[in-house]
N, C-alpha and C positions, 0 to 999 in steps of 0.2 A: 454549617457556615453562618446562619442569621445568628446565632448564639453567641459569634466571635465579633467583637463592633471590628475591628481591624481588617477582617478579609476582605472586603471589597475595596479599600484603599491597597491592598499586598497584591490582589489580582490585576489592580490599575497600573500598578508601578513594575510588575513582574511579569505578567501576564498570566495565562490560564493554560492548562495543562491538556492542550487539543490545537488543533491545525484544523486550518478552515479547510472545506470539504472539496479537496481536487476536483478540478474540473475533467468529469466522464469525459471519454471518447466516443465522437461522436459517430452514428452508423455507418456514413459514407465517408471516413475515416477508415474504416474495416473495409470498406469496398475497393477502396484505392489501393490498399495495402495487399489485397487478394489480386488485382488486377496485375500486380509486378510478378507473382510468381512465375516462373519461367515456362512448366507445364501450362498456365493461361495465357499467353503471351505468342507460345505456339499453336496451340490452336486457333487463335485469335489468325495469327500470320496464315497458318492451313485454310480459315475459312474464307481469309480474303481474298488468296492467292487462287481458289479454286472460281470464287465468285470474279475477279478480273480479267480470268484466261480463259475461261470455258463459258464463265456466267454474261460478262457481256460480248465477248470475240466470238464464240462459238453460237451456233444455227441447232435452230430443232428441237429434238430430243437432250441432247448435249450441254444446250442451255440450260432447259428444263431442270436437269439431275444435277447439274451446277449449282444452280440457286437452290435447289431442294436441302443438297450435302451442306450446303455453305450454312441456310435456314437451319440447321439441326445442329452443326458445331457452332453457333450462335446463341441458338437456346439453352443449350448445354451447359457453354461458359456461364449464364446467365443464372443458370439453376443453381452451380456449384459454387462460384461467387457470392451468391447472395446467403446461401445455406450455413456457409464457411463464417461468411460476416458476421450473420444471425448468430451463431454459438459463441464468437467471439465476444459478442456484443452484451449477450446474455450470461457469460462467463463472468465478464468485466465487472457489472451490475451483481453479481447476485456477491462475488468476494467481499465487494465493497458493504453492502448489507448485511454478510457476515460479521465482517469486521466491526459493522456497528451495534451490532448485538451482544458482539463479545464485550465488547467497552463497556457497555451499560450495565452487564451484569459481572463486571470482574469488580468488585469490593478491595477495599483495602483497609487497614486498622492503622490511623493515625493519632498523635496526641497532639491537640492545637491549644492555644493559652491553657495547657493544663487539662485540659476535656477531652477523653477517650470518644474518637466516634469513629464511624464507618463508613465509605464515602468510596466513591467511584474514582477512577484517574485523571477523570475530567475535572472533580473536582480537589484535589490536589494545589495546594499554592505553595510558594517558597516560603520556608519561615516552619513547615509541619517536621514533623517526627513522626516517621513513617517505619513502620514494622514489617519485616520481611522473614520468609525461610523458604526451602527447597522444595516446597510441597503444593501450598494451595495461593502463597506470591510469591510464587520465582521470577518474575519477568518482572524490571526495571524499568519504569516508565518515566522518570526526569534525572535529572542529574542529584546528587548530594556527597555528603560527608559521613562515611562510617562513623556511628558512636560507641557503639556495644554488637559486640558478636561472637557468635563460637563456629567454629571451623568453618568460617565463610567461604566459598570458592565461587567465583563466576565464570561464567563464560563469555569470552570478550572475540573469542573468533570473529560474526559479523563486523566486527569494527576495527579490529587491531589484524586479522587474519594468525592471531598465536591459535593453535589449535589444542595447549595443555591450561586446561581452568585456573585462573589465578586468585591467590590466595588474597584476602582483604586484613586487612592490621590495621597499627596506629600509623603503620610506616607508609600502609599501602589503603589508604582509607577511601579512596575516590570511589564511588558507585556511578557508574557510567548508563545512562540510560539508552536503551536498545538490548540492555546485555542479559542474562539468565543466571540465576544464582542455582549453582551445579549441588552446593550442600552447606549447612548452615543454617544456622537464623540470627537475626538481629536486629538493629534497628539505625535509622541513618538523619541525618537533617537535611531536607533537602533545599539546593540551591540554583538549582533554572530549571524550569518549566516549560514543556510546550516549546514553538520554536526556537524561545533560546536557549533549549538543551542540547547536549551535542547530536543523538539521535533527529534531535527538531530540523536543527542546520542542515542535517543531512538529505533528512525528506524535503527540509527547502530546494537543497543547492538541485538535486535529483528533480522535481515537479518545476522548479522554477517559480516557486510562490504558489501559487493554487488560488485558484477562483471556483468558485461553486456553479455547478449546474444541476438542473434537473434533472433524474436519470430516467 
């Protein structure tokens, strides 16, 4: 990119080929969303219903084993809830750090004013000629214009829901970002980036913009 005077004026005007970093879900998010399930909700009802009629009405012994039964399907809920959350939570986090590892080392082979280089999807701007086939860049990261290709097929299910790969032409040049090239290679110019690609819109209109937090 410093090689080319133009890309920082193409990335101002187009944008960059990345989405700012969803905002995590937060713990007790996971907590609240554990507390609806139906099996917690009964228990929840069992432990209060026994602590109301035996725990405060009831004498003696009867109390006693009340508040005791009540104390235990309290803890319980409390154990399972929070365990549940926990995976969740950790689940959530760890995808997300997948994902950013993949980005970083997925490579692409672009030709920018002329100059063969190799560059991540992030860095990617509109305006490139980017090289593609079935093998080691099947997956479609911005929008562009088929220019050269031999038996291209993609697969556009995630987006279109067609379930048979469709073939790329002069006729049929569009390279849709989000989609999978099924077989083929070739090369495309691409024309929106990031979230003004159609994949971008999508994960917009989906997160509702995205704000960053700390995970």
């Amino acid at each position: 990119p410093d090689l080319v005077p133009d890309w920082a004026s193409r990335v101002e005007v187009f944008g960059e080929n990345k989405f700012e970093t969803r905002k995590l879900t937060p713990y007790w998010h996971f907590l609240k969303d554990q507390l609806k399930e139906k099996i917690i909700l009964l228990l929840l009802f069992m432990a209060t219903l026994e602590l109301v009629i035996k725990g405060f009405a009831g004498h003696g012994m009867e109390r006693i084993e009340a508040i005791s039964e009540s104390s235990v399907l309290y803890i319980t809920v409390t154990i399972i809830v929070n365990i549940a959350a926990i995976l969740d939570w950790k689940r959530e986090r760890m995808f997300e750090a997948l994902t950013k590892r993949l980005a970083s080392s997925n490579l692409r082979f672009i030709v920018r004013d002329g100059q063969q280089l190799t560059v991540t999807d992030e860095k990617i701007c509109v305006g490139d000629i980017v090289s593609f086939n079935a093998h080691m860049a099947s997956i479609i990261s911005c929008d562009g214009i088929l220019l050269s290709g031999q038996e291209v097929k993609c697969d556009e299910s995630a987006l279109t829901g067609e379930p048979e790969p469709i073939g790329k032409s002069s006729e049929r040049p569009f390279m849709i970002s989000g989609t999978t090239v099924n077989s083929g290679n070739g090369t495309f110019l691409v024309i929106a980036v990031g979230e003004y690609s159609i994949a971008g819109k999508i994960k917009k209109d989906v997160y509702g913009g995205g704000e960053s937090e700390p995970a």
